[in-house]
C-alpha positions as CSV (number, residue, x, y, z in Angstrom):
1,X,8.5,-20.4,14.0
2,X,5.5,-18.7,13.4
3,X,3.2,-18.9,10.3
4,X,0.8,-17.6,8.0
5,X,-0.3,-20.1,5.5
6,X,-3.2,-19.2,2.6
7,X,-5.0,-22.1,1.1
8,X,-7.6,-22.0,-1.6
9,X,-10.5,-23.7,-1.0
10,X,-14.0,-24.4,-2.5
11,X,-16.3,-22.9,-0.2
12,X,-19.5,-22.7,-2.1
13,X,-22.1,-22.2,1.2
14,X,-22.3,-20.8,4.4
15,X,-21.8,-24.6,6.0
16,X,-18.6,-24.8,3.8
17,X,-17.3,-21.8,5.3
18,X,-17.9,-22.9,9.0
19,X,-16.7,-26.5,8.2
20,X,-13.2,-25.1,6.9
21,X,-12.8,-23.0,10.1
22,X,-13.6,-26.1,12.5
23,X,-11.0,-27.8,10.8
24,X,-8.8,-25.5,10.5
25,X,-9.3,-25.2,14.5
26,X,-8.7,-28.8,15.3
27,X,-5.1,-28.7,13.6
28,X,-2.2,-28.8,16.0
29,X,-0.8,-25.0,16.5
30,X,-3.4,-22.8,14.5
31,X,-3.6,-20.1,16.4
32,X,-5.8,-17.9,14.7
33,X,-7.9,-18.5,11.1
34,X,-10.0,-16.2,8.9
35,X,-11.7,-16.2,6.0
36,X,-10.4,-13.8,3.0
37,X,-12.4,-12.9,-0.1
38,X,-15.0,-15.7,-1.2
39,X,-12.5,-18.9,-1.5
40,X,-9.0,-18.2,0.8
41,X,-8.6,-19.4,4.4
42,X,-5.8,-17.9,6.2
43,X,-4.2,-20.3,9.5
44,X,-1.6,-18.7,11.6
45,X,0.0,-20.4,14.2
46,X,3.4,-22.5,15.7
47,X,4.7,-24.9,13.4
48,X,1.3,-25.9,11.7
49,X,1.7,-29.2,9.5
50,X,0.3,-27.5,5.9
51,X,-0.2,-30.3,4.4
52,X,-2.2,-31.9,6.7
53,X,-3.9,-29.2,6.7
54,X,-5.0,-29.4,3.5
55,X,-5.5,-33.0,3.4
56,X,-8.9,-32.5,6.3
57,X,-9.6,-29.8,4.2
58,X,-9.6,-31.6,0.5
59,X,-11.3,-34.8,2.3
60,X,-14.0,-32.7,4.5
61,X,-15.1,-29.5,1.9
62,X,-13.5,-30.0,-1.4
63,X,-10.6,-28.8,-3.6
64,X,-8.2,-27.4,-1.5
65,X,-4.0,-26.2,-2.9
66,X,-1.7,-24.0,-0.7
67,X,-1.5,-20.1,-2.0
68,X,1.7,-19.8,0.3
69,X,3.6,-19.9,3.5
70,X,5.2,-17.6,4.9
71,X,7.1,-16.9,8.4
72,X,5.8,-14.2,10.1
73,X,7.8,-12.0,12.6
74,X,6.5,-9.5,15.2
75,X,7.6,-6.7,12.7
76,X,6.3,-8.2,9.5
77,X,2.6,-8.5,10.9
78,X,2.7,-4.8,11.0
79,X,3.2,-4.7,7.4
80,X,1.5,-7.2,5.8
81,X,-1.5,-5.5,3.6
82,X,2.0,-4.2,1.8
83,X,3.7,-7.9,1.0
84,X,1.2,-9.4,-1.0
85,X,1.1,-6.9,-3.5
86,X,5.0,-6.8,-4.2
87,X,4.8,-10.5,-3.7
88,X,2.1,-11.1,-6.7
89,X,3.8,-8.1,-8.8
90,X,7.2,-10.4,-8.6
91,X,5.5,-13.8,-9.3
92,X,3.3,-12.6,-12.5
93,X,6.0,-13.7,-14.7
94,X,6.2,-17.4,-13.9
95,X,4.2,-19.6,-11.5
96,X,6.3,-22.5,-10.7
97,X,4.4,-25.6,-9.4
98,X,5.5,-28.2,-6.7
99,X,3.5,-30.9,-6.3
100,X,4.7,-33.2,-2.8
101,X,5.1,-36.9,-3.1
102,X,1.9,-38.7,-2.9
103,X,0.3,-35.6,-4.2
104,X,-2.2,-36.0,-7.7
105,X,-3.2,-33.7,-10.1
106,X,-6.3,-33.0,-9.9
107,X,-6.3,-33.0,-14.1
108,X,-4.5,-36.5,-13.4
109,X,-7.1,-38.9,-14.3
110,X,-4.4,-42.1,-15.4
111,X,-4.6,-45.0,-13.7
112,X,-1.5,-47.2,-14.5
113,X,-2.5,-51.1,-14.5
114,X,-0.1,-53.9,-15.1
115,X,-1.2,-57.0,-16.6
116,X,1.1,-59.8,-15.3
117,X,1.0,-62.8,-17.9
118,X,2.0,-66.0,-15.4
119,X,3.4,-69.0,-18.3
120,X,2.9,-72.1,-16.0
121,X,-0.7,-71.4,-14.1
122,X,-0.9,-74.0,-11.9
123,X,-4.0,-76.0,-11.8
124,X,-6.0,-75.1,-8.5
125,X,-8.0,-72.1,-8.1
126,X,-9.3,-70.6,-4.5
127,X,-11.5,-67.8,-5.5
């Protein structure tokens, strides 16, 4: 299966840019990658693992969030500079937001702590 996947990223300088395409050529089955606009990467390749993708990416350049993924077909290439208009005309209304398991908020800046009260301490200590 074949895909196209657009992630955000903060690319801020030239080395930014060139960092995000190394990357993004050292992940298994990226067969081609390009730069669109000032901040989107675009991966295309053979069953690429997104999310690791943009794990290298958020741990090597900075903020990085999947735009979308999409399957690509032989016919479908042909008409691509038509799909993401319709697409972003159908998803003005609502943007719904999926965040995978082990994934934080960026916004997210709660740490839970428990404080675990033990009745009978007993009386050695190894520090």
């Amino acid at each position: 299966m074949r895909q196209k996947i657009v992630v955000k990223v903060q690319m801020n300088h030239q080395n930014c840019r060139k960092k995000a395409l190394q990357i993004a050529a050292s992940i298994y089955g990226v067969d081609e990658m390009k730069i669109e606009g000032e901040d989107q990467l675009a991966v295309m390749g053979e069953s690429v693992d997104s999310i690791r993708l943009v794990r290298r990416l958020r741990k090597k350049v900075g903020h990085a969030y999947i735009l979308s993924l999409n399957e690509v077909t032989p016919d479908s290439q042909q008409q691509q500079p038509q799909q993401p208009q319709q697409q972003e005309q159908e998803n003005s209304g609502s943007n719904p937001t999926y965040f995978p398991q082990g994934f934080h908020h960026p916004n997210n800046h709660f740490v839970e702590y428990r404080v675990i009260d033990d009745p009978a301490p007993s009386p050695c200590c190894q520090m």
